[in-house]
DRENBA-712953 format. One line per 4 residues: number of its first residue (from 1); their letters; for each residue x, y, z of N, C-alpha, C. Coordinates in steps of 0.02 Angstrom, whole numbers, plus 50000, padded with zeros to 5 digits. Layout:
REM residues N
NUM = A = X,Y,Z,X,Y,Z,X,Y,Z; ...
This chain:
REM residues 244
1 = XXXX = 47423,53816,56415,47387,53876,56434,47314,53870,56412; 47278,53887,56463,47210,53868,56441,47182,53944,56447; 47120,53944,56427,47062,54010,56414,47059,54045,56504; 47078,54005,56563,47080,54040,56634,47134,54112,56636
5 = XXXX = 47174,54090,56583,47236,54169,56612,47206,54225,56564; 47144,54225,56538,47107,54280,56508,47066,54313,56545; 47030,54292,56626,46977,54309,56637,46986,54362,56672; 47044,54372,56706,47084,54438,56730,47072,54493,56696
9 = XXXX = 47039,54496,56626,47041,54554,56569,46954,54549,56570; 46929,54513,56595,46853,54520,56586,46815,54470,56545; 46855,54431,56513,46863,54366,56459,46843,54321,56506; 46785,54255,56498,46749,54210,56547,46788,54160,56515
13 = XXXX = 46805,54098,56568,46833,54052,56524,46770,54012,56523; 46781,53919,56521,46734,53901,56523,46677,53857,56546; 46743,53848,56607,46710,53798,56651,46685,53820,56721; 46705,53850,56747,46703,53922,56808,46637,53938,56831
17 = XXXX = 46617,53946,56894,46546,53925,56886,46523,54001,56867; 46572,54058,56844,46565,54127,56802,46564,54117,56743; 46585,54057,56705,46633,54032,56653,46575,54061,56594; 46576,54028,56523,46539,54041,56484,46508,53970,56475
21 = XXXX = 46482,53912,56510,46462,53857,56523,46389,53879,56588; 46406,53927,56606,46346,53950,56655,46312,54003,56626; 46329,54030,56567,46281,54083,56510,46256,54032,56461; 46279,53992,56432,46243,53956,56379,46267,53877,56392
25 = XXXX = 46222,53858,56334,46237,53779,56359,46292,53749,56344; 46326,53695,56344,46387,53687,56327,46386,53652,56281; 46328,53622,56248,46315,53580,56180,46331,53638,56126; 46326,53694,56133,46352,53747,56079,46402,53736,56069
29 = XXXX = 46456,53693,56106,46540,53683,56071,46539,53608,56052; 46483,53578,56032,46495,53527,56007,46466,53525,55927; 46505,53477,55869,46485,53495,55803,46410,53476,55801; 46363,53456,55822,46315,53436,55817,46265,53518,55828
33 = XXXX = 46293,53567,55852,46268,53653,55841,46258,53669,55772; 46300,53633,55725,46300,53637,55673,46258,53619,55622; 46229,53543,55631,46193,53535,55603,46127,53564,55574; 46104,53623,55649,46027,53643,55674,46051,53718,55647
37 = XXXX = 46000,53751,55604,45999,53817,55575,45980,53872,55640; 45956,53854,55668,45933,53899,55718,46004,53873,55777; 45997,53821,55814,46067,53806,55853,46140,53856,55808; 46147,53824,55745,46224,53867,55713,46215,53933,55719
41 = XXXX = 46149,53970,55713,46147,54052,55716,46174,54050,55774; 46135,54049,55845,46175,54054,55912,46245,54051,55916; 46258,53983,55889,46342,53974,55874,46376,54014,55856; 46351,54049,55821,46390,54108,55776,46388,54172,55818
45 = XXXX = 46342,54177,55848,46339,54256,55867,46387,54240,55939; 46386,54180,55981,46420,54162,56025,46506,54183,56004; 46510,54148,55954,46581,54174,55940,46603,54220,55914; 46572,54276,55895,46568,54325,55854,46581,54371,55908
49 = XXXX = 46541,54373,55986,46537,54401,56032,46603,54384,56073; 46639,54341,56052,46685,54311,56101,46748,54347,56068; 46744,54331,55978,46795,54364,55948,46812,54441,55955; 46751,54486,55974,46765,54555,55993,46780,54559,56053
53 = XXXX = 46761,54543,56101,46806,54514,56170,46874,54530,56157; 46881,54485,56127,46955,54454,56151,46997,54513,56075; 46964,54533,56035,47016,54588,56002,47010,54658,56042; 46967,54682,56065,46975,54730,56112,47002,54718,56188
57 = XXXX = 47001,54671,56229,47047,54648,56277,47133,54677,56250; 47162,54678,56321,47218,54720,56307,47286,54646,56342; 47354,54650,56349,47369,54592,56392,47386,54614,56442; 47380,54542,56497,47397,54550,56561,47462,54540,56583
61 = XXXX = 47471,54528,56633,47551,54509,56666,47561,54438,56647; 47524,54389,56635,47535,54328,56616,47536,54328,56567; 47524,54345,56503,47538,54358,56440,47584,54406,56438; 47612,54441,56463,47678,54469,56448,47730,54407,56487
65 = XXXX = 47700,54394,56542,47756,54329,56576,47770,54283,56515; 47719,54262,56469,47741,54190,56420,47799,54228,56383; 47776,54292,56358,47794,54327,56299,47892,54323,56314; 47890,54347,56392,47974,54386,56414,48000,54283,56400
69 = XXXX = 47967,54249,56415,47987,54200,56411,48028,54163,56323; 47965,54193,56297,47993,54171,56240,48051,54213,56208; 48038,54271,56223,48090,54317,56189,48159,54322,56224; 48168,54283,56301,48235,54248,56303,48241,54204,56290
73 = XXXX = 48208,54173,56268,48222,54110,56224,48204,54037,56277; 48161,54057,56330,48169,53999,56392,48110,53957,56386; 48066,53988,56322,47993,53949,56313,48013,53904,56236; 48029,53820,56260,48027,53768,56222,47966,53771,56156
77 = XXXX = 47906,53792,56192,47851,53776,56132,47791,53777,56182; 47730,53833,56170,47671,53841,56190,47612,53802,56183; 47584,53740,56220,47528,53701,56182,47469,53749,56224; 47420,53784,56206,47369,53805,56206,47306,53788,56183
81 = XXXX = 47260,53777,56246,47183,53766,56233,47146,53836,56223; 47187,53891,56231,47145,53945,56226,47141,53964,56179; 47076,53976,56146,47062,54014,56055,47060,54086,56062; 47077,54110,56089,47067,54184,56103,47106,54215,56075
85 = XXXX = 47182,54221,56111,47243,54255,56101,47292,54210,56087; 47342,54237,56050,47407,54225,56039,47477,54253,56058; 47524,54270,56040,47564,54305,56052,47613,54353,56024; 47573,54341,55980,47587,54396,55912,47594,54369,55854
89 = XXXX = 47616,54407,55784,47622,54354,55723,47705,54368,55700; 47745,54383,55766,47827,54369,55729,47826,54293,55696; 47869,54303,55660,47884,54238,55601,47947,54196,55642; 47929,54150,55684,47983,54129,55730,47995,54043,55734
93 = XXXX = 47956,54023,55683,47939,53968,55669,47891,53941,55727; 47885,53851,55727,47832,53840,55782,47878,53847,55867; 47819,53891,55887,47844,53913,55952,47777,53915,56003; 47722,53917,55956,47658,53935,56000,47609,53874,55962
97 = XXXX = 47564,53834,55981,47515,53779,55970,47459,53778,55980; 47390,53828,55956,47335,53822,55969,47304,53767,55967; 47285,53718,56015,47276,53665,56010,47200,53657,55993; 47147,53723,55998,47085,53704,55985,47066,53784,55929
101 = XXXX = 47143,53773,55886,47159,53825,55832,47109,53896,55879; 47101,53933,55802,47090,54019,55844,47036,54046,55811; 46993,54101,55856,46940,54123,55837,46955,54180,55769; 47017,54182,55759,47029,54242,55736,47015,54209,55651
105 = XXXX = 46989,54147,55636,47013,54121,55585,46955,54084,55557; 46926,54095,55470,46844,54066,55463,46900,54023,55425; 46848,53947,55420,46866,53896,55378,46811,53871,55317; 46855,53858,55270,46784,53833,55215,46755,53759,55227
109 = XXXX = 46707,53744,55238,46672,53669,55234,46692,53640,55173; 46706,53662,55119,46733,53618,55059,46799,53630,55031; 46838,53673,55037,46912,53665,55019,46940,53659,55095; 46942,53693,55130,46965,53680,55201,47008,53741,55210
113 = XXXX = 47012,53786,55165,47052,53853,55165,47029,53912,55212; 47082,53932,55249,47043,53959,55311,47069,54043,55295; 47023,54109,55299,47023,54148,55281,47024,54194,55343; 47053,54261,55344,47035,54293,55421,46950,54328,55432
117 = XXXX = 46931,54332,55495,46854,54341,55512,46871,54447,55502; 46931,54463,55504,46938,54535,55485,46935,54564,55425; 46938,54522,55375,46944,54550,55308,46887,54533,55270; 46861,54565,55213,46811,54556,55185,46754,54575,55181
121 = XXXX = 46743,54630,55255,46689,54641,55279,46647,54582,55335; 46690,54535,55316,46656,54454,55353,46640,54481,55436; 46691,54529,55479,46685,54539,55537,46617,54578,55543; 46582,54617,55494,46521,54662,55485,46456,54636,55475
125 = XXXX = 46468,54587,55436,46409,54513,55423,46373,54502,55513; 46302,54523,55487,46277,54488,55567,46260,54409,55552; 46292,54378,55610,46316,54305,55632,46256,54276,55634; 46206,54331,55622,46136,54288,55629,46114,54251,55562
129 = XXXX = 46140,54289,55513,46120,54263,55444,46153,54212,55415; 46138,54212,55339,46179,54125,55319,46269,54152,55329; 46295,54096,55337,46370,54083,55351,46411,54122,55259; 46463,54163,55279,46476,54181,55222,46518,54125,55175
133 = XXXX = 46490,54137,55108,46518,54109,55061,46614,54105,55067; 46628,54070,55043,46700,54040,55053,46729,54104,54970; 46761,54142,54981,46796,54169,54940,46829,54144,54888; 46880,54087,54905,46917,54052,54847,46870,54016,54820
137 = XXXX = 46807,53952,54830,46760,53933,54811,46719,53982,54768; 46716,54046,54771,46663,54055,54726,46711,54099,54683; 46767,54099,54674,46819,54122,54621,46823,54070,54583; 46833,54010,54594,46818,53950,54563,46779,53958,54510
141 = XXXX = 46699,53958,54550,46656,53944,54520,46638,53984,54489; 46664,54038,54485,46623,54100,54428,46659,54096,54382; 46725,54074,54394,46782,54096,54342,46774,53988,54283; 46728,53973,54294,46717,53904,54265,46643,53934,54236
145 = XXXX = 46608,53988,54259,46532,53997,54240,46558,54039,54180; 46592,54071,54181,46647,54122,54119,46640,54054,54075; 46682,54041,54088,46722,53998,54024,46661,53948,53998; 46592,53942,54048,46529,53880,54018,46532,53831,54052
149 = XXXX = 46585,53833,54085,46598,53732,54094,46565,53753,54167; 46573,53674,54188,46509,53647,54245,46525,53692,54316; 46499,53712,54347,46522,53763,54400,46528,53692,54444; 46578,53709,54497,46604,53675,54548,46550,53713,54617
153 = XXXX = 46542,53666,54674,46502,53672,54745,46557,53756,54772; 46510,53778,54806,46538,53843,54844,46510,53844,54928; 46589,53813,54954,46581,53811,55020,46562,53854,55087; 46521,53861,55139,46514,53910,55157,46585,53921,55250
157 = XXXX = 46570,53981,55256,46638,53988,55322,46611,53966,55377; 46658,53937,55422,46655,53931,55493,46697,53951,55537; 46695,53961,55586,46745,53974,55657,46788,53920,55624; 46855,53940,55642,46901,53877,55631,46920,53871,55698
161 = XXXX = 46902,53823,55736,46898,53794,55817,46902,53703,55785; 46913,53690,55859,46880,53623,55867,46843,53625,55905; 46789,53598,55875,46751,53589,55932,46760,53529,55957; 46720,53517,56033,46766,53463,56074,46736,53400,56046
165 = XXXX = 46683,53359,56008,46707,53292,55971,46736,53286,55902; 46772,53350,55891,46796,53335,55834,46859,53333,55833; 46912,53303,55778,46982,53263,55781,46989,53347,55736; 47051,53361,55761,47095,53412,55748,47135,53370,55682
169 = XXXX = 47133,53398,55614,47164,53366,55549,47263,53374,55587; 47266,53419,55622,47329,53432,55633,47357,53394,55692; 47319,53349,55719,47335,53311,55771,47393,53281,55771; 47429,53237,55711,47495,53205,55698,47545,53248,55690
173 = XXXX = 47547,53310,55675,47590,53376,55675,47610,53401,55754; 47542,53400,55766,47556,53433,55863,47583,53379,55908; 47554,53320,55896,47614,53240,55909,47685,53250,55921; 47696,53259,55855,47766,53266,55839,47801,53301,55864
177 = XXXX = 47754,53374,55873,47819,53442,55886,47812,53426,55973; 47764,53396,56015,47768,53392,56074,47821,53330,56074; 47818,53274,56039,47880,53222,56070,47941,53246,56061; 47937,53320,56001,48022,53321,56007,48033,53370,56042
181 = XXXX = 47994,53412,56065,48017,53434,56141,48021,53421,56189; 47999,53351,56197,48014,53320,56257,48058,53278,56238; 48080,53275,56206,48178,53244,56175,48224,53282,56189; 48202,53336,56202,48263,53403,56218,48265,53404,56307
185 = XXXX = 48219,53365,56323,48227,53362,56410,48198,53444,56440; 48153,53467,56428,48132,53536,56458,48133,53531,56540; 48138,53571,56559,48148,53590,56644,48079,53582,56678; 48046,53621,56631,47972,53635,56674,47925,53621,56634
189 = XXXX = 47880,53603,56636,47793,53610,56631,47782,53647,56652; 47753,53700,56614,47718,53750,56683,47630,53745,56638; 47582,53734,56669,47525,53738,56657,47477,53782,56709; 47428,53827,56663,47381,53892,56682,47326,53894,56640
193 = XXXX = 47275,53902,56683,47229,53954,56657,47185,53894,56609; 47183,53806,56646,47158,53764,56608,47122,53707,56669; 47062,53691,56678,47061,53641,56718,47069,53570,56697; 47114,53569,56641,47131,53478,56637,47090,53427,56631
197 = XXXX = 46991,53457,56601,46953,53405,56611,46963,53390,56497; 46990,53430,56481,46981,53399,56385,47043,53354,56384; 47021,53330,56319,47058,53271,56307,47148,53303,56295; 47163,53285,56310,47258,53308,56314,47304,53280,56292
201 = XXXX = 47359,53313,56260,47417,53290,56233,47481,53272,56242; 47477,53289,56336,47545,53275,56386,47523,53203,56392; 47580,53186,56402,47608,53100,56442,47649,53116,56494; 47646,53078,56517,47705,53095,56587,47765,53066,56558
205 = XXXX = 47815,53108,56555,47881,53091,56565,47933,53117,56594; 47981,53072,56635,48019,53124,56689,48078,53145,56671; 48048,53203,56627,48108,53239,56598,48119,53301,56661; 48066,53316,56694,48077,53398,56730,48010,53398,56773
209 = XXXX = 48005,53443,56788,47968,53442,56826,47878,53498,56819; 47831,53467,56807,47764,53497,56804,47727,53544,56889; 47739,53577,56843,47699,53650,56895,47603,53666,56862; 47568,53665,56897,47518,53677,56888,47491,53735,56941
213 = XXXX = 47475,53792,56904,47438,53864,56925,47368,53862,56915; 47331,53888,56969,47267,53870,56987,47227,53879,57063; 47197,53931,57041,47153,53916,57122,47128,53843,57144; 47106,53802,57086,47056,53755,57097,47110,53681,57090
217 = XXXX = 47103,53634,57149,47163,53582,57152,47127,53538,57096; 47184,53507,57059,47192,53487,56993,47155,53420,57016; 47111,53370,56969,47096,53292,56974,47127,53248,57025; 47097,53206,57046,47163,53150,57071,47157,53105,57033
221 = XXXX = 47158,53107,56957,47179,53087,56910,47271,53098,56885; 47268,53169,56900,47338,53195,56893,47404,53179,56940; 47372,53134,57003,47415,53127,57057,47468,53083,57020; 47519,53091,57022,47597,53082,57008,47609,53109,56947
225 = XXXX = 47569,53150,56898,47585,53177,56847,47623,53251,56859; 47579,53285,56924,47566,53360,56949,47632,53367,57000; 47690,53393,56985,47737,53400,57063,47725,53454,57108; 47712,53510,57092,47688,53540,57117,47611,53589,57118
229 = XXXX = 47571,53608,57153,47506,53640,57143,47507,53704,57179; 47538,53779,57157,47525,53822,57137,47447,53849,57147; 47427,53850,57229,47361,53869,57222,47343,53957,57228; 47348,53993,57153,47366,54068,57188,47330,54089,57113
233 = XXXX = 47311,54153,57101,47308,54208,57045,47346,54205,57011; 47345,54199,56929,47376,54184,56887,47412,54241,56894; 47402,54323,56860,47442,54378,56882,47465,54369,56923; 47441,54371,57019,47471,54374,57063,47539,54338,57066
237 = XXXX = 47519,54270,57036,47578,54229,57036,47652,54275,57013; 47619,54269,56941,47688,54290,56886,47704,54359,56945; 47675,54410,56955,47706,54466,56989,47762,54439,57036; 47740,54404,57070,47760,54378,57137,47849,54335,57121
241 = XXXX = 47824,54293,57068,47868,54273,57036,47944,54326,57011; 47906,54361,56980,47962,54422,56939,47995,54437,56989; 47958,54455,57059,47996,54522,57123,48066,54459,57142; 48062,54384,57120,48094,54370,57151,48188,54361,57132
């Protein structure tokens, strides 16, 4: 599931020539935004603007379609490019896979401890200013300035994303849980709401059969991967689908 089955709610994905690739440049999702104090402000307010988006956005019929799916139990395991939404926080073990993790979530540059962008006041902080201090880092360090001894570095927060040249630490984890669902032989692939140009974690194997949803016809890169092409409205689809 990619960032396309959001735009139905007013949410741009990002390749679309509406997308959010035709408002700003697309070097903003690469770590090198980071480096530049003036580039990371943009960065920040970009996602800051994206994160209220998408918590005031409400769901659609395709997000209730994954949801009825999982809650009969017919959805194997969700790999998702979309940082937006999820599908709630029941405790159901792994069932859902943000593959380019979630906006909902700051990370520290020096412990790697990722904190929520709701708590703390952190969501109130304008995105324009310096990046907030890392919480557990400066508990650390005050609680070592107490006692005299040498204060330890205090990391500052980021979006916890990937951005697209950077290696996901969780890459050998999402490996895994995709080969052993494809050990269980799943029926379908069903893929939405993604145009298939980032780097990806499917292989072809002919366990079942891949459905791809999409106005826009998939690569002919994908030819013998893709069985069928689904050229229709993501909602429209699922509706269409349900009546049947």
């Amino acid at each position: 599931m990619g960032a396309g089955i959001s735009t139905n709610v007013g949410i741009p994905d990002f390749r679309s020539k509406t997308g959010i690739y035709s408002l700003v440049d697309r070097h903003l999702f690469y770590s090198s935004v980071l480096f530049n104090p003036e580039s990371r402000s943009l960065f920040y307010r970009r996602i800051a603007d994206m994160c209220r988006d998408a918590k005031n956005a409400n769901p659609i019929r395709t997000h209730h379609f994954i949801r009825n799916l999982r809650d009969s139990g017919k959805l194997m395991v969700g790999l998702s490019t979309d940082i937006l939404k999820g599908l709630g926080n029941d405790n159901r073990g792994v069932e859902y896979v943000l593959l380019h993790r979630s906006l909902y979530r700051l990370r520290c540059s020096n412990c790697l401890v990722t904190f929520s962008w709701h708590e703390g006041g952190r969501e109130m902080e304008s995105p324009s200013g310096p990046e907030p201090p890392c919480p557990g880092c400066t508990k650390i360090s005050d609680d070592k300035k107490a006692k005299r001894k040498r204060v330890t570095a205090i990391g500052k927060l980021r979006p916890d994303i990937v951005l697209y040249d950077e290696q996901d630490p969780r890459a050998e984890a999402i490996s895994a849980i995709a080969s052993h669902d494809q050990s269980l032989r799943p029926d379908v692939l069903l893929i939405m709401g993604t145009s298939l140009t980032t780097y990806g974690v499917i292989h072809k194997r002919r366990t079942g059969k891949v459905v791809f949803v999409d106005r826009t016809e998939p690569a002919k890169s994908w030819d013998g991967v893709i069985d069928y092409w689904v050229e229709w409205d993501y909602d429209a689809w699922v509706e269409d689908l349900v009546k049947r």
